[in-house]
C-alpha positions as CSV (number, residue, x, y, z in Angstrom):
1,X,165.6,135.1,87.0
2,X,161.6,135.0,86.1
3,X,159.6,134.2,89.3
4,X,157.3,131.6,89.0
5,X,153.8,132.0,89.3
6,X,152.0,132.0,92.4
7,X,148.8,129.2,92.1
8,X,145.6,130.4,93.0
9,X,144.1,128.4,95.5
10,X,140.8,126.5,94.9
11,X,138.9,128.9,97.5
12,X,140.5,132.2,95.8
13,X,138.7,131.0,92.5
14,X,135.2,132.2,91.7
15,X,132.5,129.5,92.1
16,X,129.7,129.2,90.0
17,X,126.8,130.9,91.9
18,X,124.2,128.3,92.4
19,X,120.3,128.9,92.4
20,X,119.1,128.9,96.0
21,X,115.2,128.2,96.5
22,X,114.8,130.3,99.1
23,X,117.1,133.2,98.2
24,X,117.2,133.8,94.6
25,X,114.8,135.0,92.1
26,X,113.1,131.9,90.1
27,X,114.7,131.6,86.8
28,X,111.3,131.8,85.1
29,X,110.4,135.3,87.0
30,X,113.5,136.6,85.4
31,X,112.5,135.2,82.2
32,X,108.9,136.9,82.4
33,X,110.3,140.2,83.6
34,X,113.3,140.1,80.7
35,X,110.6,139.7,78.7
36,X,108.2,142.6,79.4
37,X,111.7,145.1,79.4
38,X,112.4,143.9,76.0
39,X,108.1,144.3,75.1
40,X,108.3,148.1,76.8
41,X,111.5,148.9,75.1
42,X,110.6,148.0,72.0
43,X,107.0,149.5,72.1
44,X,109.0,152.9,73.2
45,X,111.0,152.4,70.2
46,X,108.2,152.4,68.0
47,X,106.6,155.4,69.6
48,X,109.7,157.3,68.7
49,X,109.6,155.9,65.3
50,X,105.9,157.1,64.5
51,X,106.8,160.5,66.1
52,X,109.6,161.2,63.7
53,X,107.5,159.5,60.5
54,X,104.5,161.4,61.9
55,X,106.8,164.8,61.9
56,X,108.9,164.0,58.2
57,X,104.8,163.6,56.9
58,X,103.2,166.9,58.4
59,X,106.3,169.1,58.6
């Protein structure tokens, strides 16, 4: 014979992690700072783009 499942309590569930004024980061200083990682990133990828065009031109 099968077992039956065992119910998870509703404590033992994960809650939904609520924004807390006073203890979280603002949602729009993440925004600004997911931002400027994706400006950086992409200027880096662009660097390494010119290097290699700059190398296929001159080499």
């Amino acid at each position: 014979m099968a077992e039956p499942q065992k119910r998870s309590s509703h404590t033992t569930l994960k809650r939904r992690q609520r924004f807390h004024r006073k203890r979280d980061v603002r949602p729009a200083v993440l925004a600004k700072a997911d931002r400027l990682v994706v400006r950086f990133a992409a200027a880096i990828g662009l660097g390494f783009l010119a290097v290699i065009i700059l190398q296929s031109v001159l080499g």
